[in-house]
N, C-alpha and C positions, 0 to 999 in steps of 0.2 A: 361640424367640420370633420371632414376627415380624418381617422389617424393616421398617422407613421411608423411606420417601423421597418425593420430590415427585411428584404427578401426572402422568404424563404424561413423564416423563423417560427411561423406556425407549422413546419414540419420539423423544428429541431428539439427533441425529443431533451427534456431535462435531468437531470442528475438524481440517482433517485437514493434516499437516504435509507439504510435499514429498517424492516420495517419492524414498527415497539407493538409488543404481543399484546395480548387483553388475559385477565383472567380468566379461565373457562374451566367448568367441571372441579371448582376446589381447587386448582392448580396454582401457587404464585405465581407469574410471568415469568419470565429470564428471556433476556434478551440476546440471542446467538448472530446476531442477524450487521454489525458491522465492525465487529473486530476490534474491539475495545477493550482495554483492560478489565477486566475482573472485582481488580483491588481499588479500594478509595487511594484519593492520594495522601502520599507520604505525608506525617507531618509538618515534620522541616519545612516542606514545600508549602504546606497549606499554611506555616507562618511567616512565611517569606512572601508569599502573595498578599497575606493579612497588613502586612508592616508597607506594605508597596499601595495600601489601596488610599490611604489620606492622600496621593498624590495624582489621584485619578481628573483634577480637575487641569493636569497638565497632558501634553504631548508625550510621547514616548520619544525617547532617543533615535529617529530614523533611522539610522547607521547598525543600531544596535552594537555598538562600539565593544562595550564590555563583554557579551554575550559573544561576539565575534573570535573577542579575543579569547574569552576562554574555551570556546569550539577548535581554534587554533593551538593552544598549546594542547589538548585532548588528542586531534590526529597528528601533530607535529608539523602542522602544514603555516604558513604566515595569514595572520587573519584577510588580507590580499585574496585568500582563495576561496574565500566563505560567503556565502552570502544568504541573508532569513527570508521567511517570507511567513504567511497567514497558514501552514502548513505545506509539507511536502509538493501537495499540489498545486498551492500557489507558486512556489519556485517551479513548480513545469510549468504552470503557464508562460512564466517568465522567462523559462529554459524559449518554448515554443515563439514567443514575441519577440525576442533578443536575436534568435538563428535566422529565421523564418521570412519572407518575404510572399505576399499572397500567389499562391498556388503552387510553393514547395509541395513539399512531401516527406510528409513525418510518418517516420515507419517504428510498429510496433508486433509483436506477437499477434494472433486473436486465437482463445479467448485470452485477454490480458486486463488489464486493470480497466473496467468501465471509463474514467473520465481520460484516456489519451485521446479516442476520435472525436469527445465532445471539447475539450480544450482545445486540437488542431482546428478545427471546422470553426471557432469563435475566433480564432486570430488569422481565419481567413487561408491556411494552409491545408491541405489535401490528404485526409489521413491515408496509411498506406498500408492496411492490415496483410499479413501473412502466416495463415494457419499453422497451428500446432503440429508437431510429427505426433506420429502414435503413441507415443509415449508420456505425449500431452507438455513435454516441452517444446523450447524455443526449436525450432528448425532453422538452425545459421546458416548452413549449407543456402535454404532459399531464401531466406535473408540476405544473404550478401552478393547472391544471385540477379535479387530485385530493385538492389542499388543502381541508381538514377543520377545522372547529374543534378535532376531536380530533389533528390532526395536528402536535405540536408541537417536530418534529423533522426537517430535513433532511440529509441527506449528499450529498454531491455530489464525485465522484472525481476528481479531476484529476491528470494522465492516469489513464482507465479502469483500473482494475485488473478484467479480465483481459487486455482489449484495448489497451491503448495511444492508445484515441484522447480528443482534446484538446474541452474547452470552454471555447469563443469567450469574449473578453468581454465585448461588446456581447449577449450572448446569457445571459449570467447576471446581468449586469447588467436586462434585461428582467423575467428572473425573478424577479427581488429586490424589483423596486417592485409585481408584481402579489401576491404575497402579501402575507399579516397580518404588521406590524411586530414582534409579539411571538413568531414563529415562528424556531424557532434555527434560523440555516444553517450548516452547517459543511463549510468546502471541506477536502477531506482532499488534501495533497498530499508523500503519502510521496514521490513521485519527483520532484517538482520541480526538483531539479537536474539532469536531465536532459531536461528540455520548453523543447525551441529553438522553438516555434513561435512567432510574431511576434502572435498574436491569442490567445494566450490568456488566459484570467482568471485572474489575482494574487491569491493570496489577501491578501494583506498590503496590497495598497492597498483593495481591495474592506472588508477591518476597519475602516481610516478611514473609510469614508465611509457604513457604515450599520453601527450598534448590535448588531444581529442576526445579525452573521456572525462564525463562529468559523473556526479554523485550523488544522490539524491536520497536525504534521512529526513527521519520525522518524531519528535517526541510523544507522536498521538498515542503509539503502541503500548513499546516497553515502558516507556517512561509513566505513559498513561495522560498525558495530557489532551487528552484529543480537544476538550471542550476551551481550552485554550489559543488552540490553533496556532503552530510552530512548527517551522521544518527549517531546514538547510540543506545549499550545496555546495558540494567541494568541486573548483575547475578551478582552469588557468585563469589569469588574476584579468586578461584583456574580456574571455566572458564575465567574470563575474562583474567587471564595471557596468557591461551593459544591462545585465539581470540588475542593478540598481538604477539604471535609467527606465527602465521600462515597470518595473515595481509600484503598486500601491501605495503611494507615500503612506507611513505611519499605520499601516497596516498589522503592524505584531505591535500590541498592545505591550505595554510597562509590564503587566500583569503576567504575561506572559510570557518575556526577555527575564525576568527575574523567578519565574519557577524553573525555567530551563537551567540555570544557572544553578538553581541548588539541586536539579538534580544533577547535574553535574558531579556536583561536590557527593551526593549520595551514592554514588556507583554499585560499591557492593552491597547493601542494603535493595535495593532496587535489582541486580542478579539474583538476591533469594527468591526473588517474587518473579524473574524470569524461569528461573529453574524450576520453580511450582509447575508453570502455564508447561513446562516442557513438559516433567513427567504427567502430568494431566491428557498429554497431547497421545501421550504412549499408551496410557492408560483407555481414552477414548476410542482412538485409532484399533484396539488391539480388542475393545471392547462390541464396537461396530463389525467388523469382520468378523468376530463369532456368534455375532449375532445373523451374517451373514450378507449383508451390505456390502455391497463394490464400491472401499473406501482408499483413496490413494495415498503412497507416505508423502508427510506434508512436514517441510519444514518452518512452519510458519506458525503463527498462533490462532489457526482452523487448521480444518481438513475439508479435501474434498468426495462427497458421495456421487460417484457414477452414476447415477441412475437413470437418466435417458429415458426414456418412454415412461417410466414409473416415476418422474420427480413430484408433478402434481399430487398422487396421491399419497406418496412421502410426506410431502406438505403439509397435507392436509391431518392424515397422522400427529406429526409435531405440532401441529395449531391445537389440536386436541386435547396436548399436555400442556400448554400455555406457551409454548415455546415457538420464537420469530426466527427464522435462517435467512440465509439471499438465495432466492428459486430463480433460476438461471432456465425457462421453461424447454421440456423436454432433450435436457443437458445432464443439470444436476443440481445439488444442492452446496453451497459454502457456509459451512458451520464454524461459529468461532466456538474457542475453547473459554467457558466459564468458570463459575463459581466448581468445585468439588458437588455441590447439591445439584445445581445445572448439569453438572455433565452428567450423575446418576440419573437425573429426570429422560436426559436422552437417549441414554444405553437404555432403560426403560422402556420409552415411548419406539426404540430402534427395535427391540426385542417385540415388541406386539406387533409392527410394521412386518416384520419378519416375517410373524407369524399369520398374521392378515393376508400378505401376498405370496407366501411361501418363497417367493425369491422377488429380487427386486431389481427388475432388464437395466443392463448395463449400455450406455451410447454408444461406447464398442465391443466389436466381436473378440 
C-alpha cells in the first residue's frame, strides 16, 4: 500500500540536537555543543523530583496550577498571564499555533535561533527571516520595515541565540510603536539570566507597557533543567488562554512542575552557579581573543567564533581535543561555556588552532 504523508516533508529538514563528542587522543569528552548547564542539579531539586516520583503512575496537573501561580507571584504578574509548556519552545510553538493562521508570516532575525522557521513551517505559517545588521544584531530598522499585514508574528532573541549579542532598549522599544498594535511580539529570553548588560530590553517591563508583547523563559539554562523540559510565557491573559487551547495536553510532566518550583524557591543558591558560568564566560571570551580567534562579546551562557571560511577546520581542531560545539558551516562556531576544565581544554585546543592557522578568516571584513 502506499504511504502518506504531508507534502513536502521529505524536504523538511529536522531539528538537529547538539552534537555528544567521543573520546579521542586521551582526551575526556566535554560537551560545548547545546548550551546546557555545566552543574548537576541542585539538591533540593533532585529531592523534590525524588518525593514526586511514587506518583508517576498519575497525570500531571494540566493547568500546572501551583507552578502558575508561583511563576506569578515571582514577576508579580496574575497567574492569568502564564502559561507552561514542554520547554520554551514548546510555548513558541504554541505562541505560532494560537496567532497564526496558514500562510501568515512569522518574522524573526537570521541567523537567530534554529527552531523559529522549523516551528512556522510545521504550523503551516510562512517564516519571514530578515538578516542580521553588521553588527550581527537584530536590524529593527528592516524589521519593521518588512511588516506585512500578513505578518502576525514576531520573535525577537534576546541575547542572540547563536551569537550572544544584546538588544538595546530604546531600540525595541522604537520597534514596538512603529508597528501594527495587533502584531505579537514575543521577546524570547532563554538566557536572561546571564545578560549583564546595562541597555538591554526587559522583557517583563516591556509586557507592562504594551498589550502585544509576549515572553518567553525557560528553565533549561540557568536553572539547568533542560532534560526536564519546562518553559513559560508571560502575555495578556486572552493569548494565554488560547496558548492552552492549542497546547499538548499533559505535556510538562509532575516531575517537572515540581523541580521548577523548588527552583523557584532556590534562587540565590542557583545565581552563585549563574555568576560562575559568567565569570567563566569572561574568562573564555578574553582567553580566545588572545589566542587570537574572532570571538564576539556574548551575553549569554556561549560565545560566538567568527570564523567564516575557517569554521570546518576549527572543527576539526576541537574534535581533536574531545570537544563537540554547534558548526554553523562556513559562518562560525557556538560554544557553550563549560566545566572550569572544559573551558581550559579550549583555550588549549584554541591556542593550537591559532597556531595551526596562524589566523583564523573572519565572515566579516
Amino acid at each position: 500500500m502506499k504511504s502518506s504523508h504531508r507534502a513536502g516533508l521529505e524536504n523538511f529538514p529536522p531539528y538537529r540536537q547538539g552534537k555528544t563528542p567521543q573520546s579521542i587522543n586521551g582526551f575526556e569528552p566535554h560537551k560545548l555543543s547545546s548550551n546546557e548547564n555545566p552543574f548537576p542539579p541542585l539538591p533540593s531539586v533532585v529531592a523534590a523530583v525524588a518525593q514526586e516520583l511514587g506518583n508517576i503512575n498519575l497525570y500531571p496537573d494540566i493547568g500546572a496550577a501551583e507552578l502558575r501561580h508561583s511563576l506569578a507571584l515571582h514577576w508579580s504578574v496574575s497567574p492569568e498571564n502564564i502559561a507552561v509548556g514542554a520547554g520554551s519552545v514548546e510555548v513558541a510553538s504554541q505562541i505560532i499555533h494560537a496567532v497564526t493562521n496558514p500562510g501568515d508570516l512569522v518574522m524573526f532575525a537570521w541567523r537567530s535561533f534554529e527552531a523559529y522557521p522549523l516551528l512556522a513551517t510545521v504550523a503551516g505559517a510562512v517564516p519571514q527571516p530578515i538578516a542580521l545588521n553588521p553588527e550581527g544584531g537584530h536590524d529593527l530598522d528592516a524589521m519593521a520595515a518588512a511588516v506585512t499585514a500578513r505578518t502576525k508574528l514576531v520573535f525577537l532573541c534576546n541575547p542572540n541565540n547563536p551569537n550572544g549579542v544584546v538588544l538595546e532598549s530604546a531600540a525595541v522599544e522604537a520597534f514596538l510603536q512603529k508597528i501594527p498594535s495587533d502584531t505579537v511580539v514575543v521577546l524570547d529570553e532563554a538566557y536572561i539570566q546571564f545578560n549583564r548588560s546595562a541597555d538591554t530590553a526587559i522583557g517583563i517591563e516591556l509586557f507592562r507597557k504594551y498589550p502585544n508583547v509576549a515572553v518567553l523563559h525557560t528553565f533549561s539554562k540557568a536553572y539547568g533543567l533542560a532534560g526536564l523540559r519546562i518553559g513559560y510565557a508571560i502575555a495578556a491573559s486572552s493569548l494565554i488562554e488560547n496558548l492552552q487551547k492549542v497546547a499538548v495536553p499533559f505535556a510538562v510532566s509532575a516531575l517537572a512542575q515540581r523541580a521548577a518550583m523548588e527552583s523557584l524557591r532556590s534562587g540565590a543558591e542557583l545565581q552563585e552557579r549563574v555568576d560562575v558560568i559568567v565569570s567563566e564566560r569572561r574568562r573564555v571570551t578574553d582567553g580566545l581573543l588572545d589566542a587570537g580567534l574572532p570571538v564576539w562579546p556574548s551575553e549569554a551562557n556561549f560565545v560566538w567564533i567568527d570564523s567564516g571560511s575557517g569554521t570546518a577546520a576549527l572543527a576539526e581542531v576541537l574534535a581533536g581535543h574531545a570537544l563537540s560545539v554547534r558548526v554553523f558551516p562556513e559562518e562560525g562556531l557556538r560554544v557553550t561555556i563549560g566545566s572550569p576544565e572544559a573551558n581550559d581544554r579550549l583555550l588549549d585546543a584554541a591556542r593550537q588552532a591559532a597556531e595551526s592557522f596562524d589566523t583564523v578568516p573572519s565572515q566579516r571584513s
